[in-house]
N, C-alpha and C positions, 0 to 999 in steps of 0.2 A: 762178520757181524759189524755192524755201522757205529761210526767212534761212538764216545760214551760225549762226550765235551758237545755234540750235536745234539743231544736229548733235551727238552725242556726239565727245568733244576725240578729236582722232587726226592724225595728223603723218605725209605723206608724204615720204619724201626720195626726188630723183631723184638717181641715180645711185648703182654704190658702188666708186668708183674713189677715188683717193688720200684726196681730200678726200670724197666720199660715207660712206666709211668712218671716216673722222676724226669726221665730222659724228652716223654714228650709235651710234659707240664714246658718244658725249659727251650724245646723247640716252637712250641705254639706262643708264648711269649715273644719269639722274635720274628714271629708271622709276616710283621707289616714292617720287617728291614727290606729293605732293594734287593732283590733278585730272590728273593723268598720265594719258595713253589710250595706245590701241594704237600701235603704230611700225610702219611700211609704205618700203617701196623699190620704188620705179620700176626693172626692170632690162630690157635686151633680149631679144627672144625667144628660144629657145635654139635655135644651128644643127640646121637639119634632118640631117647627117651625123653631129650631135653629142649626137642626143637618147636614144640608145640605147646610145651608147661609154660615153667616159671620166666619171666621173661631176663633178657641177657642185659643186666644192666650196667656189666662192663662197656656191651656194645655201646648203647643206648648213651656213655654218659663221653666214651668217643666219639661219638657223631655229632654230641651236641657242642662238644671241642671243634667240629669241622675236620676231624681225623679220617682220613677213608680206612676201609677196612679191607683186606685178605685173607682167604683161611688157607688154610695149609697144615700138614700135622708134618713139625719136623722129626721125628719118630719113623716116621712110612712112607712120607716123600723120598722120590729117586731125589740124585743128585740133578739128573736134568730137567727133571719138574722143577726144581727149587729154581734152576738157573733161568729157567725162563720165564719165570718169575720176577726174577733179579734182573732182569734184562731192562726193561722196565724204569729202574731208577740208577740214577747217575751216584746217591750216597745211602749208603745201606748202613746202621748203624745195630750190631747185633749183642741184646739185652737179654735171648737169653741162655741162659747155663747151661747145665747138662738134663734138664728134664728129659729131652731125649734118650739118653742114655751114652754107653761110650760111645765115641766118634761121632759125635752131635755135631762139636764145631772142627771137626779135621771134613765133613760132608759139605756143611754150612758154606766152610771158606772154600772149596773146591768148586760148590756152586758160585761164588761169589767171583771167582777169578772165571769159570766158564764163560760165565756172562757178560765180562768184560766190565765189571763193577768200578766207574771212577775213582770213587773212594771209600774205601769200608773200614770200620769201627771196630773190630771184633771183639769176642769176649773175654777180655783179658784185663778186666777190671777188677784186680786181685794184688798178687808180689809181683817182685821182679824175676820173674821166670829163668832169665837167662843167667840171673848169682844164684838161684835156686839149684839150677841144671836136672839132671836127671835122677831117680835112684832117691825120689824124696821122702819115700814113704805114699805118697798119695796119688794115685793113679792117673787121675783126673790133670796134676800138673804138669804131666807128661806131655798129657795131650797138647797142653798148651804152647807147650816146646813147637811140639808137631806142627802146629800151626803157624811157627812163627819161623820156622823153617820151610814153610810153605810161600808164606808172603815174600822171602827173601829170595828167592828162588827166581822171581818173577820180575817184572818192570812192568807191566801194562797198568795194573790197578795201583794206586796210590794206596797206602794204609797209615792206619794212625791209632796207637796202642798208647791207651790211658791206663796207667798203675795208680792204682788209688790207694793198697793194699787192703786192712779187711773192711768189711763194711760197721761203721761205730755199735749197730746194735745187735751185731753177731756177737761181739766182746761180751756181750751183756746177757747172753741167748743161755736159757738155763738147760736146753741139751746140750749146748758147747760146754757148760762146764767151768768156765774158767772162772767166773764170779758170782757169787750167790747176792744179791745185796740186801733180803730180805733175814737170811742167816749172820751175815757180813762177814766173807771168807771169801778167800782172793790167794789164786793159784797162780803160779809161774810155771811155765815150761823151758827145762833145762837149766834154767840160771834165773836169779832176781835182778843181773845185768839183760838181761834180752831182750831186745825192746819187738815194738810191734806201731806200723802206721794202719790208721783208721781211718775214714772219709766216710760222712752221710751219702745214702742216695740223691738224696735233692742237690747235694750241692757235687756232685759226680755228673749227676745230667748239667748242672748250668755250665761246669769245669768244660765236657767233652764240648758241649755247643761255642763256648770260648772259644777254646782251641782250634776245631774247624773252621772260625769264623777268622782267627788270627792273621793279621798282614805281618810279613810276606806268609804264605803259608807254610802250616808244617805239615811234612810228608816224609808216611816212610823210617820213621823212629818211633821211639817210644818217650812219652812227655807223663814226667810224675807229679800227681800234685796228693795233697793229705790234709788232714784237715785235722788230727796229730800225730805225733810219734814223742812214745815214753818207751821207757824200761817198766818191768812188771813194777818192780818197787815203786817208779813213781806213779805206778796206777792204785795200786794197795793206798799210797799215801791221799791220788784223788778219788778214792771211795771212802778214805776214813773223814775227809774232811769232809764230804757230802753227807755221810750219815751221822757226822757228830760223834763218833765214839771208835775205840780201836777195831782193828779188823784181826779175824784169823787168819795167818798169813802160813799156804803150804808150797812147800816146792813138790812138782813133779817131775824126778831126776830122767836123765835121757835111759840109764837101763830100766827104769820102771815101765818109761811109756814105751819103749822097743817091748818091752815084757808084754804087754797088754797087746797091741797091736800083733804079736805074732800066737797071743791067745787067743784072742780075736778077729783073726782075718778080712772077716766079711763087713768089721765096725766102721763106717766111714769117719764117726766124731773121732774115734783114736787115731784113725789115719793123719786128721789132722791137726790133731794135740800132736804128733810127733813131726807132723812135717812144717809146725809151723816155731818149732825147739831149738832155734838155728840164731846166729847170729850175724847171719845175712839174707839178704833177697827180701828178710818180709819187712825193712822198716827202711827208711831214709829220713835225711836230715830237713824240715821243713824249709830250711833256708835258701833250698835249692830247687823249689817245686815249682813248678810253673803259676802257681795260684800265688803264693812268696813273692815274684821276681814279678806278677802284674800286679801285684798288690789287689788281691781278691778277697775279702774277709770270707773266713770258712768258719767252721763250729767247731771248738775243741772239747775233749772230754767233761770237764766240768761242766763246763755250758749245755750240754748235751743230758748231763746227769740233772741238772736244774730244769730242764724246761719239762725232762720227763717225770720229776717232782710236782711241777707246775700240774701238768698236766692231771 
């Protein structure tokens, strides 16, 4: 297969769901830097019931970006469909999750090193996997392991692993659980000491687009940025000052959520109320994030809780 470095520059992103779309709002912004190329999306095929209906106005509103399009269902693609796919572009930036199902991104990245992929992104825009380790309660972060034990394995493709930890308006997601703000009740997992980092999608795509774009380059590790990191308590204290009024404040102790989780097996949210009850891998210290050390203005919880007030 013919290097990647001789390819003309062109940037696949997979996916264009929350963060897909963040990712290529923030690449299409730096359209007209030097040595800019084409911008491409990974999307699913379009329903056979739905190719003649209603029209696709995901597509329609990617084209009008100047985005090209691909379909592919990463669900039913081989690994060597995908790869020759991937062959294709020199930086593949992959946004999305486990829609596929298990081994989504342990197939993803197998195609992605087939192909000879200059540099890829993968999805690991979550904790820090490797102080997580194994054995975390949640399946899915196994994978991630798996994957990062894949990249390491190799020398050919370059990689570049963004820890953002969770995404700001998961914290806020009233299946996850952890905050009501409309009740004003605010849970802890394991301890009221535990903290947890947060970063918006929007500012996740402009973070990763930085970073790739960073002299000298970075390759090959993992670069953390956040946008914050508290202890539960200081989050109860920024919901109480948002709402004006005290909050009910519950602990959910580690034998409770292990209880529920082996009551409930098949619960993905309890998987990760317990795998997220730790007092490492899901948070770091802002002062040391790549966003920090460029001095990037990011969106911290209150600010985040204000604007969706605003809004």
């Amino acid at each position: 297969m013919s290097d990647t470095r001789s390819r003309p520059k062109a940037t696949l992103v997979i996916g264009a769901g929350e963060l897909g779309m963040a990712m290529i709002r923030a690449l299409s912004a730096r359209r007209g830097s030097a040595g800019a190329g084409s911008l491409n999306v990974l999307l699913r095929p379009v329903p056979a019931d739905r190719a003649h209906g209603e029209p696709d106005r995901l597509a329609a509103k990617l084209r009008q970006m100047g985005v090209e399009i691909i379909r592919a269902d990463l669900a039913t693609e081989t690994e060597e469909g995908l790869a020759a796919i991937f062959a294709d572009f020199p930086v593949v930036i992959c946004c999305a999750g486990f829609v596929g199902g298990a081994g989504t991104q342990r197939k993803i990245t197998a195609a992605v090193l087939k192909a000879g992929v200059e540099r890829y992104v993968p999805w690991q825009f979550g904790v820090d996997y490797d102080a997580v380790g194994r054995g975390s309660g949640q399946d899915v972060w196994d994978e991630q392991l798996d994957v990062r034990e894949m990249l390491r394995a190799q020398a050919r493709t370059h990689w570049t692993i963004v820890s953002t930890g969770m995404f700001t308006s998961f914290l806020f997601e009233p299946s996850f659980g952890l905050v009501d703000l409309e009740k004003g009740r605010v849970h802890a997992l394991g301890s009221w000491d535990h903290r947890l980092t947060v970063t918006i999608p929007e500012e996740i795509g402009r973070l990763t687009v930085a970073i790739l774009e960073h002299e000298p380059r970075i390759d090959d590790t993992v670069v953390f940025v956040a946008g914050d990191t508290f202890s539960y308590a200081q989050l109860a204290g920024m919901v109480e000052q948002h709402l004006g009024r005290p909050v009910e404040r519950i602990l959910w102790r580690m034998d409770t959520l292990l209880a529920e989780v082996t009551a409930h097996p098949e619960d993905g949210m309890r998987k990760y109320h317990l795998a997220f009850a730790r007092r490492t891998g899901v948070a770091w210290d802002k002062e040391r994030t790549f966003n920090s050390l460029q001095g990037i203005a990011v969106t911290d919880v209150p600010t985040w809780l204000g604007r969706r007030h605003d809004a």
